[in-house]
VONU-680320 format. One line per 2 residues: for each residue x, y, z of C-alpha. Coordinates in steps of 0.5 Angstrom, whole numbers, plus 2048, in hexadecimal, padded with zeros to 3 digits. Each point is the difference from the previous one (the first is absolute). Example, Ala and Ser with C-alpha at 12.3 -4.5 7.8 and 13.67 -1.06 7.14 Angstrom:
<nodes>
819 7F7 810; 802 807 7FE .
</nodes>
This chain:
<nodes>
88F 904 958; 803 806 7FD .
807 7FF 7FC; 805 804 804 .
806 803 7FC; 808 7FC 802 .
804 804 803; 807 801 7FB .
808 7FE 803; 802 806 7FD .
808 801 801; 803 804 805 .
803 805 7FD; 805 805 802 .
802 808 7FD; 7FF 801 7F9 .
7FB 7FA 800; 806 7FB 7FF .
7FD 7F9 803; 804 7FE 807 .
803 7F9 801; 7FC 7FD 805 .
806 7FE 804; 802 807 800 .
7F9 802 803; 801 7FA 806 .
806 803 802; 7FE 806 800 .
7FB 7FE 804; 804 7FB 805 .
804 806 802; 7FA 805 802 .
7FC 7FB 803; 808 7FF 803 .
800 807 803; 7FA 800 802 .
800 7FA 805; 806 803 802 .
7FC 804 806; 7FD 7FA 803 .
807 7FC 800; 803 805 804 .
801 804 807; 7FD 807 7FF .
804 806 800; 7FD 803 807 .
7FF 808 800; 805 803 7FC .
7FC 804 7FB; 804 804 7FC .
806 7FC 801; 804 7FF 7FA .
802 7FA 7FD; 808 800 800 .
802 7FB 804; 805 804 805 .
806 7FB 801; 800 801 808 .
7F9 7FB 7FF; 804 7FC 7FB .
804 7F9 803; 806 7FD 7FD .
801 7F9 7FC; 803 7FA 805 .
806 801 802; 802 7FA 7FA .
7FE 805 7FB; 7FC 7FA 7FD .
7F9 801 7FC; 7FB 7FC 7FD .
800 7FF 7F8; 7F9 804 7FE .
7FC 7F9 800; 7FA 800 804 .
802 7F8 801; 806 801 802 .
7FE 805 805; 7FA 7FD 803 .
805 7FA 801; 805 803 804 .
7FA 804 804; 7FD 7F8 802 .
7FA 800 7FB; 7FD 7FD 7F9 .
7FD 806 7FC; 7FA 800 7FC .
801 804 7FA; 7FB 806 800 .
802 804 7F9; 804 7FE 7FB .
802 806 7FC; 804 803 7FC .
802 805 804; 800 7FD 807 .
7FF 7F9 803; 7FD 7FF 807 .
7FF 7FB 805; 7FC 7FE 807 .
803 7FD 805; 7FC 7FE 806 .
803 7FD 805; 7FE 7FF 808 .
803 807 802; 7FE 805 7FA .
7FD 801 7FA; 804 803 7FA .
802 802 7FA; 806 7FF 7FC .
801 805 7F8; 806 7FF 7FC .
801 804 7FA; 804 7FF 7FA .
803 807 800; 801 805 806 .
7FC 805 7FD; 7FA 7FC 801 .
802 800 808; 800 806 800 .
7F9 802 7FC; 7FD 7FB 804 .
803 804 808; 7FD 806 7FD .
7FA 7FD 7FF; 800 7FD 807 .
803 807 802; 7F8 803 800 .
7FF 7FB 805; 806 7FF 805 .
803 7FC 804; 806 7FA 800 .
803 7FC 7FB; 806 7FB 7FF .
803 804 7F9; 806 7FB 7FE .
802 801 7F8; 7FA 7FF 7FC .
7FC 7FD 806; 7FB 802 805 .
7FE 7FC 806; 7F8 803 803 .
7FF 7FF 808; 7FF 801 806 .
806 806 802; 802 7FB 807 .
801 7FA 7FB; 804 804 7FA .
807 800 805; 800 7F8 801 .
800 800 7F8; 805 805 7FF .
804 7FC 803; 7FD 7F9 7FD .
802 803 7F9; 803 808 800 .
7FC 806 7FD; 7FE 806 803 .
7FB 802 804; 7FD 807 7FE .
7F9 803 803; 7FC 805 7FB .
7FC 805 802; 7F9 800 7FF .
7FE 806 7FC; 7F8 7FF 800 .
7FC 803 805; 800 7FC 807 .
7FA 7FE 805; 801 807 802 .
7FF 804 7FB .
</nodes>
């Protein structure tokens, strides 16, 4: 039987060669496999192909008329929302749970700063569609289930517009 060479565990390593923490990688790795499932968890943009991404404040809802919002813990707002979370990533960047209850499928993202919320709306900006955007939260779901939400634990809803091609194009 011939002997075949073992493969060697090289590191990851990043710019200018410098080893990469492992952890850093998996977090990396957890927000784009986060974004590229974001197009399966979600209603379509429909037929706008040139579209920009800013959201225009006539397709914007308000927060309840109480003005309450829900603290950017995926275990909060899945509790408020009638579910128990199975917790997808765990990053440094974000957090985000599934929740599956008998009416709906969906997704809930918290982030530790704004700005993660934000980079994470222009991300999904390419796909479009609808989401609940609280303070340093972001629930994904069907767009007729988000009013129900919004009313459970504040936010915002906001359409995107897709900026890809459409079935059309």
């Amino acid at each position: 039987m011939p002997h075949l060479p073992e493969q060697s565990q090289q590191p990851v390593r990043g710019r200018g060669g410098r080893r990469l923490p492992a952890d850093r990688w998996v977090r990396g790795a957890a927000l784009a496999v986060s974004l590229a499932v974001l197009p399966l968890v979600t209603a379509c943009g429909g037929g706008e192909s040139d579209a920009a991404a800013v959201v225009d404040p006539s397709e914007m809802s308000a927060a309840p008329a109480a003005g309450v919002e829900a603290p950017a813990r995926v275990e909060v707002i899945a509790s408020l929302t009638g579910c128990k979370p199975k917790i997808r990533i765990e990053a440094e960047e974000l957090r985000q749970g599934v929740c599956h209850t008998k009416e709906v499928d969906y997704l809930i993202t918290t982030f530790p700063e704004e700005r993660f919320t934000e980079v994470w709306l222009d991300s999904a900006a390419v796909y479009g569609g609808k989401y609940l955007v609280g303070e340093r939260w972001i629930v994904s779901a069907r767009p007729e289930m988000l009013e129900g939400f919004r009313d459970k634990i504040g936010g915002t809803v906001r359409e995107l517009r897709g900026t890809g091609p459409t079935a059309g194009s």
